[in-house]
C-alpha positions in Angstrom: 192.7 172.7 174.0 192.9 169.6 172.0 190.8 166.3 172.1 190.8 163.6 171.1 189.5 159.5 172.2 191.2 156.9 174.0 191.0 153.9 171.0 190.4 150.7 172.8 187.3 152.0 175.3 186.2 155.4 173.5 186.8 157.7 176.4 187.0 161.5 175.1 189.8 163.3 176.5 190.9 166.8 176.4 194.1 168.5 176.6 194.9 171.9 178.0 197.4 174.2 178.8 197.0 175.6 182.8 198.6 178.6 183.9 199.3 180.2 180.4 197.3 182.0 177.5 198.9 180.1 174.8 198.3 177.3 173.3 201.5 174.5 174.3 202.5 176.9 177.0 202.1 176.4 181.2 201.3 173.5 182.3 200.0 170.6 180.7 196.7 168.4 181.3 194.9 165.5 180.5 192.0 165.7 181.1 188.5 163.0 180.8 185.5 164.2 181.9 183.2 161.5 181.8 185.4 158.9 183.6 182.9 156.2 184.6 183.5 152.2 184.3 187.7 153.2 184.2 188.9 150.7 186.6 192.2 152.1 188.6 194.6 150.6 186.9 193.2 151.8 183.6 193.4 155.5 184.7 196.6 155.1 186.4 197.9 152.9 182.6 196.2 156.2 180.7 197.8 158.8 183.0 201.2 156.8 182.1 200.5 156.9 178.5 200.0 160.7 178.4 202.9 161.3 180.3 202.2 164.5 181.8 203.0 165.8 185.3 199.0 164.8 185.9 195.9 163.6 184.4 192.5 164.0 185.7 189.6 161.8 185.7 185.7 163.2 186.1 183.3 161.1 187.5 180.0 162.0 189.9 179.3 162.9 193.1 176.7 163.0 195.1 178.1 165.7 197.5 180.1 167.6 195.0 180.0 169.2 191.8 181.8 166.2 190.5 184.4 163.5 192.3 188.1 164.1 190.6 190.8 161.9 190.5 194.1 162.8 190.1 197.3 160.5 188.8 200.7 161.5 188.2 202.7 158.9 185.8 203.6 157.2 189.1 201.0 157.3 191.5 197.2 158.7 192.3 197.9 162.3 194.4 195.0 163.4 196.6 195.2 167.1 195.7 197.5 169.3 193.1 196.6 172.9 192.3 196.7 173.1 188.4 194.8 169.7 188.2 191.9 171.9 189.6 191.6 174.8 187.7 192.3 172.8 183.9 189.7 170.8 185.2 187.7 173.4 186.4 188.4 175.6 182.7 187.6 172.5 180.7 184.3 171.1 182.5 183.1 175.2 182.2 184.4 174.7 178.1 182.0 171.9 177.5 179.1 173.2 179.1 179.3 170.7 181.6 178.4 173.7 184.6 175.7 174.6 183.8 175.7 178.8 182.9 179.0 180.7 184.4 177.9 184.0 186.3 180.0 186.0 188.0 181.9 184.0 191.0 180.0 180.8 190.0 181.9 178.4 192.3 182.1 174.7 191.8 183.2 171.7 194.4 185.3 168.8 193.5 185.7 165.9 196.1 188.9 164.5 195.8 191.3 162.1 198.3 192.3 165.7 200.5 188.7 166.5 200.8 186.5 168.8 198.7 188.2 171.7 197.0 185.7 174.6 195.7 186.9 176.2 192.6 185.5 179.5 191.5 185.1 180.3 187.8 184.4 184.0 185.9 184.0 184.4 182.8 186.6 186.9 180.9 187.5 187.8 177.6 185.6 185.0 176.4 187.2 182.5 178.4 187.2 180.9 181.6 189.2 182.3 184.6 189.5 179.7 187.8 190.4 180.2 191.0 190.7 177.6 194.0 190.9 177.2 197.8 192.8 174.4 199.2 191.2 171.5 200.8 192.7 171.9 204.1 194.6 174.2 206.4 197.6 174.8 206.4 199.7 172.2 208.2 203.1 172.1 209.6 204.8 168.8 210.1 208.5 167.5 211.1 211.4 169.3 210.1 214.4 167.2 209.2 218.7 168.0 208.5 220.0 170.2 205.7 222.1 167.7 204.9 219.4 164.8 203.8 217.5 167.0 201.6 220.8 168.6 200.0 222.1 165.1 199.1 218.7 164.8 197.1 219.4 167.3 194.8 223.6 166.9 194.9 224.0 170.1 196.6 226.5 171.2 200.0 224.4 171.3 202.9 225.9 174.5 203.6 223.7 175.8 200.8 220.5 174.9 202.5 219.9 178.3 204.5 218.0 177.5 208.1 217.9 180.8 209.6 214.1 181.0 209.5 213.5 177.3 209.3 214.9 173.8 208.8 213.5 172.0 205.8 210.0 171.4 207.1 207.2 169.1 205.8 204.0 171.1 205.3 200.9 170.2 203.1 197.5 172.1 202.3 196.0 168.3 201.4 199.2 167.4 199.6 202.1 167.2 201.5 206.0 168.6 200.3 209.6 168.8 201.9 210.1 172.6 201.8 214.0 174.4 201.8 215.7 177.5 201.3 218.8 177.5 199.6 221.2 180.6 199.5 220.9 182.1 195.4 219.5 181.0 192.4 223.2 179.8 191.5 222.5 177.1 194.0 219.2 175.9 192.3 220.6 175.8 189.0 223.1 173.2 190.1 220.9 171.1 191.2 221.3 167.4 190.0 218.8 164.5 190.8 220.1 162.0 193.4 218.1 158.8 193.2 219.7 157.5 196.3 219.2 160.7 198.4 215.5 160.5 197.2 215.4 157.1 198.3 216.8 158.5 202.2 214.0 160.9 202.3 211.2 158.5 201.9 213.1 156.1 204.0 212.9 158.4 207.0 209.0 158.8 206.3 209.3 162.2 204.8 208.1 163.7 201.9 209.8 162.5 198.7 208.2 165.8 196.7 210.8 168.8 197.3 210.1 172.6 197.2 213.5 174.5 197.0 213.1 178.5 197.2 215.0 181.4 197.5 214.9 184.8 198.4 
């Protein structure tokens, strides 16, 4: 974890790997935990500066732990899962928690709703845990062939035996397809255009692609 201050306002942020037990490994996070007086625009100019997949912004609540905001170098998202538990690990860091006991659980409120993050203490760490804001919810399903173009694959790759590609969200929603192999998901090339398709048909521009 590594921190540092934001020059022009003196805003202390801290950085932290999610998902990993090594330093510059898993995921990477901004985060600032004392966010107050940062206008919008200023955390959405910050998040931009970092340049990570998201940055985090603390500030209080008074029906949560702490409010939470999260930006992505494009846009404010109203949930993401590592977000949550960096924030989570680096609030518990600081002291900011009060004293960890065993399943000491935490709320954030956030655009999805609030999102309760348990913490434990292990090996002299931090481990969290979190529950999604919302059920599980299924939305429209759309053709192989638009999400394929997406990614420059054959539609014929996109497997719909159990389902079409099918919006779904737990408080943040995704496109989700199979594909037949891995070989398929390494070939996978960005299409701007096809992108472009998806959100013009109102669908989720974020794309899960699995396999089995």
């Amino acid at each position: 974890m590594r921190s540092g201050y934001i020059a022009w306002m003196r805003y202390r942020f801290l950085i932290c790997d999610v998902f990993t037990n090594r330093r510059f490994g898993g995921n990477q996070l901004a985060v600032l935990p004392e966010a107050s007086g940062l206008t919008t625009a200023q955390m959405q100019q910050i998040t931009r500066e970092f340049n990570f997949s998201e940055s985090t912004f603390v500030l209080p609540s008074s029906t949560a732990t702490r409010h939470v905001r999260i930006f992505t170098p494009a846009k404010e998202i109203p949930f993401a899962g590592h977000p949550n538990v960096g924030t989570a690990f680096v609030l518990a860091s600081l002291g900011e928690l009060g004293e960890i006991g065993a399943g000491t659980t935490v709320t954030f409120d956030e655009q999805a709703g609030p999102v309760p993050v348990e913490i434990q203490r292990i090996d002299g760490g931090f481990h969290c845990t979190l529950s999604a804001p919302k059920p599980l919810s299924i939305g429209v399903s759309t053709e192989p062939g638009l999400v394929a173009a997406a990614v420059s694959i054959s539609p014929s790759d996109v497997v719909t035996i159990t389902h079409r590609p099918q919006s779904v969200s737990v408080g943040l929603p995704f496109l989700i397809a199979e594909v037949r192999d891995r070989g398929v998901l390494e070939r996978m090339k960005v299409n701007v255009a096809g992108f472009e398709a998806l959100q013009a048909q109102g669908l989720p521009h974020d794309v899960l692609f699995y396999t089995r």
